[in-house]
C-alpha positions in Angstrom: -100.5 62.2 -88.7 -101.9 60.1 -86.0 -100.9 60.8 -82.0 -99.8 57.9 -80.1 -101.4 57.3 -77.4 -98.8 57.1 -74.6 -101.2 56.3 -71.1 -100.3 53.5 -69.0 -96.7 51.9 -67.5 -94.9 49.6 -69.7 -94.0 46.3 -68.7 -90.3 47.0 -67.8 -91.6 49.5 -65.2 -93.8 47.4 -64.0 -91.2 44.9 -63.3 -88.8 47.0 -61.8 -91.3 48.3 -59.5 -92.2 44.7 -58.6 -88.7 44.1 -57.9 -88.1 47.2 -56.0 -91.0 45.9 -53.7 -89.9 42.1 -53.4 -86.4 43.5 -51.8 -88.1 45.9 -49.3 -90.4 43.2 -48.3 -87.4 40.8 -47.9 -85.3 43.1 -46.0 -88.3 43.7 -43.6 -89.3 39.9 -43.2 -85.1 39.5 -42.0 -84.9 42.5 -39.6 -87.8 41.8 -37.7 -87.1 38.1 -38.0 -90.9 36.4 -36.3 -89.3 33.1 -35.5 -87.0 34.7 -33.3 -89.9 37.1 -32.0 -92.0 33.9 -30.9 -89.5 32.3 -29.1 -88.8 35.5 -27.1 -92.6 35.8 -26.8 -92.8 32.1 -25.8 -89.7 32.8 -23.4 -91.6 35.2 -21.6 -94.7 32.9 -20.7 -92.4 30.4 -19.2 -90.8 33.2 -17.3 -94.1 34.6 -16.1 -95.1 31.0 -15.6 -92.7 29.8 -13.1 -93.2 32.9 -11.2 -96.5 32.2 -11.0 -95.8 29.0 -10.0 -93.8 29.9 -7.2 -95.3 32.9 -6.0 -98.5 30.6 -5.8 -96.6 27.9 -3.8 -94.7 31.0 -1.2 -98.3 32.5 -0.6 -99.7 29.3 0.3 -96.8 28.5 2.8 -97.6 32.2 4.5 -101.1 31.5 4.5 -100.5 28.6 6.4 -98.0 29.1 8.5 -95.4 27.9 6.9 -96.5 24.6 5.7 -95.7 23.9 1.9 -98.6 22.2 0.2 -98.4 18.1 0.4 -97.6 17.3 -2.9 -94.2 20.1 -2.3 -93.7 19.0 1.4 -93.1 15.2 0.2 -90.7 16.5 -2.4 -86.8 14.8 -2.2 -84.9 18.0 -1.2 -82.7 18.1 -4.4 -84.7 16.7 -6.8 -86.5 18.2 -9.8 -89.7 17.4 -10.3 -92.1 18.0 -13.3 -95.2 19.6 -12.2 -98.1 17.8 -13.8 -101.1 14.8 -12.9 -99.1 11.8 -14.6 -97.7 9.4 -12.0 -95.1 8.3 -14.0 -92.9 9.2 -17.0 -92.4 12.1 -16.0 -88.1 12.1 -16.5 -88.7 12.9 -20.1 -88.3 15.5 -22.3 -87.0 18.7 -19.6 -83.7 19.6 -21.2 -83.3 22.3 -18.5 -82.4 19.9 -15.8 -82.8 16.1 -14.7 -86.3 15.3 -13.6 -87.9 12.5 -11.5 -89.7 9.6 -12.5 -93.0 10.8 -10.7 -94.8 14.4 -11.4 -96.1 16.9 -8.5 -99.4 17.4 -8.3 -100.1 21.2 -7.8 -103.5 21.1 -8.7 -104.6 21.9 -4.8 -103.0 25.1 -5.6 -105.6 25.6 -8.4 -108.4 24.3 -5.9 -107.5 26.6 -3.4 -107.3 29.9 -5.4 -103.7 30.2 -5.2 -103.6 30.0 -8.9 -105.6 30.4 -11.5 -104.9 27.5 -13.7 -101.6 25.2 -13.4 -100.0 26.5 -16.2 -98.6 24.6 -19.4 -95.6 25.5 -20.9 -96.9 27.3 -24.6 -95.0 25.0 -27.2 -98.4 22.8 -26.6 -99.2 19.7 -28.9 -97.7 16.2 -27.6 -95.1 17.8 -25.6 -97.0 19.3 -23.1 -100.0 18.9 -21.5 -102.1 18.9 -17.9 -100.4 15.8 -17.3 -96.8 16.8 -18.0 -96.6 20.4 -17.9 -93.1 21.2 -19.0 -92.5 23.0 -16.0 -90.4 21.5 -12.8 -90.2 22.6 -9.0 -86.7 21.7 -7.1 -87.2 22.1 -3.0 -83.9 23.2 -2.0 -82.4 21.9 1.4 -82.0 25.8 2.3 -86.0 25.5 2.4 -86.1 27.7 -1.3 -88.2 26.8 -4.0 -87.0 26.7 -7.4 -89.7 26.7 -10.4 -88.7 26.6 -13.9 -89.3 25.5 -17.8 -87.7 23.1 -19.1 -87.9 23.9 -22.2 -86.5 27.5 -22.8 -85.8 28.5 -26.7 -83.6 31.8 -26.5 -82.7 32.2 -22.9 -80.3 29.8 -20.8 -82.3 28.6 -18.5 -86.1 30.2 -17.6 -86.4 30.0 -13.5 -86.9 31.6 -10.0 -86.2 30.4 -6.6 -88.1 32.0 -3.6 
């Protein structure tokens, strides 16, 4: 008589393992959902962004006693403007709040070592750029600053006033 040999899975094991693996995998991918995860991620910049933006703006004012930078002084109290080096077209696009026609300069901040880099808002591509940032700056009459993106994906609304 001749032993069998009896080495190795079989097919429907093989399968079931499969599947067992394919719904683990699944219910991982849901709970730690990456879509949402980059949008929080992205949320963040902006937030870190716009303080930046206005902590630069605040420090220049104390460092010259306070004097806002020209492109901020010549600001309509009120108004939001998109920060950015385009001269016009610049009341497209913010869904966080109604933006003028003209950008604000702020890159004599950069010049003058109160920031680093004007910061872009991190969706990229078409949407923003140099010229057109995606980040605005409101001069309150009550002499506050308000910086913020006007883009946000999660939160409400992504701003600071100072």
């Amino acid at each position: 008589m001749q032993k069998k040999n009896t080495q190795g899975f079989t097919l429907i094991e093989l399968l079931i393992v499969i599947a067992i693996i394919a719904i683990l995998a699944a219910v991982v991918f849901v709970a730690l959902d990456p879509a949402s995860r980059f949008k929080k991620a992205r949320d963040a910049r902006r937030q870190t962004d716009v303080e930046s933006l206005a902590a630069a703006v605040v420090t220049y004012q104390v460092d010259n006693d306070g004097s806002l930078p020209s492109a901020v002084s010549a600001l309509t109290a009120g108004s939001a403007y998109i920060v950015g080096t385009a001269t016009s077209g610049c009341n497209t696009g913010c869904t966080a709040t109604t933006t003028q026609a003209s950008c604000v300069d702020l890159t004599a901040l950069q010049t003058g070592g109160y920031l680093g880099s004007v910061p872009v808002d991190p969706t990229g591509g078409v949407t923003a750029t140099a010229a057109h940032t995606m980040y605005y700056i409101i001069k309150n009459s009550t002499g506050t600053l308000t910086a913020g993106a006007c883009i946000p994906e999660l939160a409400s609304s992504v701003s600071v006033t100072r």
